[in-house]
C-alpha positions in Angstrom: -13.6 4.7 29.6 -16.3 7.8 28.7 -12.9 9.5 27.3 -12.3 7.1 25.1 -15.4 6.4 24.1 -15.2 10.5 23.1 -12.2 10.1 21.3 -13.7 7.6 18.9 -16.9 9.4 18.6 -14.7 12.7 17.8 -12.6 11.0 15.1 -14.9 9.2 13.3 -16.6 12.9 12.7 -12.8 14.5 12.0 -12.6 11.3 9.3 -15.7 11.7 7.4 -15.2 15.6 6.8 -11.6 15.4 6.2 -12.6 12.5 3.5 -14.6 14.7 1.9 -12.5 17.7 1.6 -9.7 15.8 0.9 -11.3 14.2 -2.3 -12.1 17.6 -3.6 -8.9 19.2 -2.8 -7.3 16.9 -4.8 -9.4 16.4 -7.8 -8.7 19.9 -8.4 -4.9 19.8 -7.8 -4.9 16.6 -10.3 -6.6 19.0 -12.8 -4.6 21.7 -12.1 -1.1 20.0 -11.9 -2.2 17.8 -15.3 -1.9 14.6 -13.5 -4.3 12.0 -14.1 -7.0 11.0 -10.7 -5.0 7.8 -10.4 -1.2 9.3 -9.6 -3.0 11.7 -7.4 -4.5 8.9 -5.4 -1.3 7.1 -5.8 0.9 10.4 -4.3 -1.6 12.8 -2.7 -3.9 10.9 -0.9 -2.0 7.8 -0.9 0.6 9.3 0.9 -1.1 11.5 2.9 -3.4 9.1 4.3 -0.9 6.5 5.1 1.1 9.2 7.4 -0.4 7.6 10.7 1.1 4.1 9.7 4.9 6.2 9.1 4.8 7.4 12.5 3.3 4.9 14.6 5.7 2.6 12.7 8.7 4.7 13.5 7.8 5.3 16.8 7.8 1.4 17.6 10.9 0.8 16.3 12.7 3.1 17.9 10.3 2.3 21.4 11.5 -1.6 20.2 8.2 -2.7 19.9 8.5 -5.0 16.5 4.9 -5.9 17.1 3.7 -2.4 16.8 5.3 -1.6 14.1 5.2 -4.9 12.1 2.2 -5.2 13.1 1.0 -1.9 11.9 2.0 -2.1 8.4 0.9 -5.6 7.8 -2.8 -5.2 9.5 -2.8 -1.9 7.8 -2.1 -3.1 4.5 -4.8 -6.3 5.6 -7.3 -3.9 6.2 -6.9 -1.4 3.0 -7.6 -4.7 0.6 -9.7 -6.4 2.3 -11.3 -4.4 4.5 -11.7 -0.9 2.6 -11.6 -1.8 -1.0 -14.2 -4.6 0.0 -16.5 -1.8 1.5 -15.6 0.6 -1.4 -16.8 -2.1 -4.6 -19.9 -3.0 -2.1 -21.3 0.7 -2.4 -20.0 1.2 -6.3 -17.8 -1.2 -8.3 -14.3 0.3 -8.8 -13.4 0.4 -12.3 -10.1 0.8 -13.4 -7.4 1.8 -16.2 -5.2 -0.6 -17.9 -1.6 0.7 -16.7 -3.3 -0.1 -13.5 -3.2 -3.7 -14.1 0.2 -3.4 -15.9 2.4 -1.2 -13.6 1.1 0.0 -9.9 -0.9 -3.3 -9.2 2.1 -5.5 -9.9 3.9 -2.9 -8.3 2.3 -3.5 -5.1 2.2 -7.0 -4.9 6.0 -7.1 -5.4 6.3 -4.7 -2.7 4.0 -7.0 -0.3 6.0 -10.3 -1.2 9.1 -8.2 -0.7 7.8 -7.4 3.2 6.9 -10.8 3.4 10.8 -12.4 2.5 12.8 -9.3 3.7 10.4 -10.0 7.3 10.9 -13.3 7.5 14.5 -13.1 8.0 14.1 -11.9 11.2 15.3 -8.5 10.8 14.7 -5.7 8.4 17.9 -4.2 8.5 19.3 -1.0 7.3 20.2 -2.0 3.5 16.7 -3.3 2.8 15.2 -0.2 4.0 16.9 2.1 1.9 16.3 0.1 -1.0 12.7 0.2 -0.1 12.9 3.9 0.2 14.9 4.6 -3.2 12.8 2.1 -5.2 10.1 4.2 -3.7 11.0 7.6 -5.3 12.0 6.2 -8.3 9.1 5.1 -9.5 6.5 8.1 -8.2 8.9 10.1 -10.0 8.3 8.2 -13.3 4.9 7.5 -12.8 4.6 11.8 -11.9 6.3 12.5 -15.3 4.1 9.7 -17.4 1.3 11.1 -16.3 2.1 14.8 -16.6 2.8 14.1 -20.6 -0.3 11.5 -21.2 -2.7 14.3 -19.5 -1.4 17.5 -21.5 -1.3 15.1 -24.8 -5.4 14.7 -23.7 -6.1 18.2 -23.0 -4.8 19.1 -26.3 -7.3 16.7 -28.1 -10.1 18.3 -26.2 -12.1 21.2 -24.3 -12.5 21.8 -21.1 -14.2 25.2 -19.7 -15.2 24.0 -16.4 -14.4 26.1 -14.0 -11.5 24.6 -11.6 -10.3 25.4 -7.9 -7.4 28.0 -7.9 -4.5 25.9 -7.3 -3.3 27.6 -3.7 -7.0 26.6 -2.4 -6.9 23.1 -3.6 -3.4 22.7 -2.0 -4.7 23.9 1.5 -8.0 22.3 1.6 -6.4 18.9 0.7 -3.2 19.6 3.6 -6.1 20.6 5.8 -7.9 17.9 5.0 -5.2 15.2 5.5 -4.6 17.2 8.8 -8.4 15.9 9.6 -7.8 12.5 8.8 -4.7 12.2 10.7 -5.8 14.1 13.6 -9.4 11.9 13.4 -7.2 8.6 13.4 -5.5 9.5 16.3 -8.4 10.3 18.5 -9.9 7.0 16.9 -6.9 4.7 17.5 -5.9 6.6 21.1 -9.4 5.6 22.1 -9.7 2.4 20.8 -6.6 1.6 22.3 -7.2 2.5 25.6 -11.1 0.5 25.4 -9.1 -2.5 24.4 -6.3 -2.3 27.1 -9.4 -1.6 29.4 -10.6 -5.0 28.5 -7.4 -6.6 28.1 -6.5 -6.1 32.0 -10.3 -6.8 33.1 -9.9 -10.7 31.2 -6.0 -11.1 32.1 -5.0 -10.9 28.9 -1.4 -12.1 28.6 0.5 -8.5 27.8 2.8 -9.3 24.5 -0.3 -11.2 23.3 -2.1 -7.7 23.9 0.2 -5.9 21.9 0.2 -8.0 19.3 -3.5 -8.4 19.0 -4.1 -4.6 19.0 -1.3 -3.9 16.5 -3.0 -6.2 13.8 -6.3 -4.7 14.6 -7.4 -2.0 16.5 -4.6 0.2 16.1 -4.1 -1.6 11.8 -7.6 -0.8 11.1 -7.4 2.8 13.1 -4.7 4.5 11.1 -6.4 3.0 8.0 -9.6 4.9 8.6 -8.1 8.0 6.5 -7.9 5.4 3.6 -11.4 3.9 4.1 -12.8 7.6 4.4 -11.1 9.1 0.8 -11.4 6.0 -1.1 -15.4 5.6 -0.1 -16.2 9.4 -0.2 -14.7 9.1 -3.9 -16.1 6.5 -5.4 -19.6 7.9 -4.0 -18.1 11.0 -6.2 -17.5 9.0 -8.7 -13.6 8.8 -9.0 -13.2 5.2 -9.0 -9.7 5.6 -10.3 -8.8 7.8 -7.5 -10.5 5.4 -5.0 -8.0 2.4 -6.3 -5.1 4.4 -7.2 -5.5 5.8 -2.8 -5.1 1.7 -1.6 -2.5 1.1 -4.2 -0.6 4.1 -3.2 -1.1 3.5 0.4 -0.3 -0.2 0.9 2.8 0.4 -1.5 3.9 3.7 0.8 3.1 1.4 4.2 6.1 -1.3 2.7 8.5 0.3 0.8 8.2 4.0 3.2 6.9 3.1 6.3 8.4 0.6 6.8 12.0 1.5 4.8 12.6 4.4 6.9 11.8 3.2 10.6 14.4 0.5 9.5 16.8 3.2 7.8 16.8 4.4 11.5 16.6 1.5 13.5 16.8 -2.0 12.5 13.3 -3.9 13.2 14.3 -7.3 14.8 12.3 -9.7 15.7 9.8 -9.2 12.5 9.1 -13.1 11.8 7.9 -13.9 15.5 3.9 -14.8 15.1 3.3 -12.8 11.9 3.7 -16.0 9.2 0.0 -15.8 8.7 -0.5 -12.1 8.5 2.4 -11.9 6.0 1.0 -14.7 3.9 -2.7 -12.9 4.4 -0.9 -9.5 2.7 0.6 -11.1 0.3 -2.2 -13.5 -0.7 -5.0 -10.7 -0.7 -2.8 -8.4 -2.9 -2.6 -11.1 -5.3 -5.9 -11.9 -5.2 -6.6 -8.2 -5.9 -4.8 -8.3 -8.6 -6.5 -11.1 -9.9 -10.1 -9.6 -9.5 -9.2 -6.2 -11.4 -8.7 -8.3 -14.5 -12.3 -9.0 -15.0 -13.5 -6.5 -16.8 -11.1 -4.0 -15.2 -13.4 -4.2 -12.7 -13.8 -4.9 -8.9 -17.2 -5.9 -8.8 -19.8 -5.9 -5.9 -19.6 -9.9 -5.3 -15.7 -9.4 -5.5 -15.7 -7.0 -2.8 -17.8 -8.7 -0.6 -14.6 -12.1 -0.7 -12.1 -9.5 0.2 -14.6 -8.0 3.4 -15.6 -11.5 4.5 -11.5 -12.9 4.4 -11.1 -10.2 6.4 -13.6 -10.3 8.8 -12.6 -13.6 9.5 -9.1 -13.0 9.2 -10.0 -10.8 12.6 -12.2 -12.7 14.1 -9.3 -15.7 14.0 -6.5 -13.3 15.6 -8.9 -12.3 18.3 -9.9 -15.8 19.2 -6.8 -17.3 18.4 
């Protein structure tokens, strides 16, 4: 129990550091590559930060574990709307662009909804994954080449003498950074993990009720400490955009990636059993997401505090229940 209770304490400090390394690393690269804050949040950090949900994914599919790795994605997904983005607009309202609203918000709830019929099936089989995966690249690409052409027409129409982070450095310190938040998750979930199974054989807990439970939560919320880390640590720095573009990017990645290749690999069966409610929860809180940005292109403080509180008793139900 004391070396779990280490491992936690360890990765929450990995997590915070990495966070903010990670948010410097890639402002510069954005500047640096001409890509606006939000495709780098959408690709970079995004990406990067949603790694732990690829592999624990992939490792419970091919360890047949379909509430691992169902599990995973969905509570992961859960907890970056309403958990992170919900802390994120409590500390500073996230304000964001119009071809937010227009492209990669819709974007993501059609990817959620597309979990949510695919999953309900009863298995996510090998076609729907590589259509996941394809529709994946497809767009990053255009959204890479858009941005690359709407930054350099903005440069030219202004003056910039700042002084920016040689590319190589920004590069490394973001990979190292990521490198942090993955490493940090993993000591975080590992320990969590073990504190909860601890607890789970000390009350009796049923086993498969275990597994569930801590896919949803413990080990959800765990792998999507990189995304609460980056998207807090830049809004406090005042990229917003990069903040909302990081959850966008990540719940998006969790569907049509990590959850598109695991299946690429191995079929995921049994992905309807007990996870109605926590598909409808995804699907329901993107939307509502959605719904919030409109105001003002905004995600205001009282907004953010509906998403933390569905949440919060969205866990409290699967724990109890």
């Amino acid at each position: 129990m004391l070396l779990n209770i280490l491992f936690v304490l360890l990765g929450f400090l990995l997590l915070i550091k990495g966070g903010d390394w990670l948010v410097d690393g890639s402002v510069a690269i954005a500047k640096r590559a001409k890509l606006s804050p939000m495709v780098i949040g959408i690709t970079v950090i995004g990406f990067g930060t949603s790694a732990p949900e690829l592999f624990v994914s992939l490792q419970a599919a091919l360890a047949d574990s379909p509430g691992i790795s169902i599990g995973n994605i969905v509570g992961s997904n859960i907890a970056n709307i309403g958990l992170i983005l919900g802390v994120t607009a409590l500390i500073l309202p996230c304000v964001s662009k119009a071809f937010t609203l227009k492209v990669d918000l819709p974007m993501m709830c059609a990817a959620c909804w597309l979990l949510v019929g695919v999953g309900m099936t009863g298995t996510i089989g090998r076609l729907a994954g590589a259509i996941g995966v394809v529709t994946l690249i497809l767009f990053i690409s255009w959204e890479v080449r858009r941005s690359r052409r709407l930054t350099k027409k903005a440069e030219s129409n202004e003056e910039n003498t700042a002084p920016v982070m040689a590319l190589w450095k920004a590069v490394f310190l973001a990979l190292f950074a990521l490198g942090l938040l993955v490493g940090g998750a993993n000591l975080l979930v590992n320990g969590a993990s073990g504190i909860a199974r601890t607890i789970g054989d000390a009350v009796g807990a049923d086993p498969n009720d275990m597994e569930r439970i801590i896919g949803l939560t413990i080990v959800a919320v765990g792998t999507s400490f990189p995304e609460l880390f980056a998207s807090v640590i830049a809004a406090r720095k005042g990229q917003q955009d990069m903040a909302i573009g990081n959850i966008v990017g990540s719940v998006t990645f969790n569907v049509l990636f990590a959850i598109g290749l695991p299946a690429i690999i191995c079929p995921i069966h049994n992905s309807d059993q007990g996870f109605f409610l926590d598909y409808l929860l995804m699907g329901g809180l993107a939307i509502l997401l959605w719904f919030f940005m409109f105001t003002r292109r905004t995600l205001e403080r009282w907004e953010g505090a509906i998403l933390l509180f569905l949440y919060i008793a969205y866990i409290a139900y699967t724990v109890v229940a």
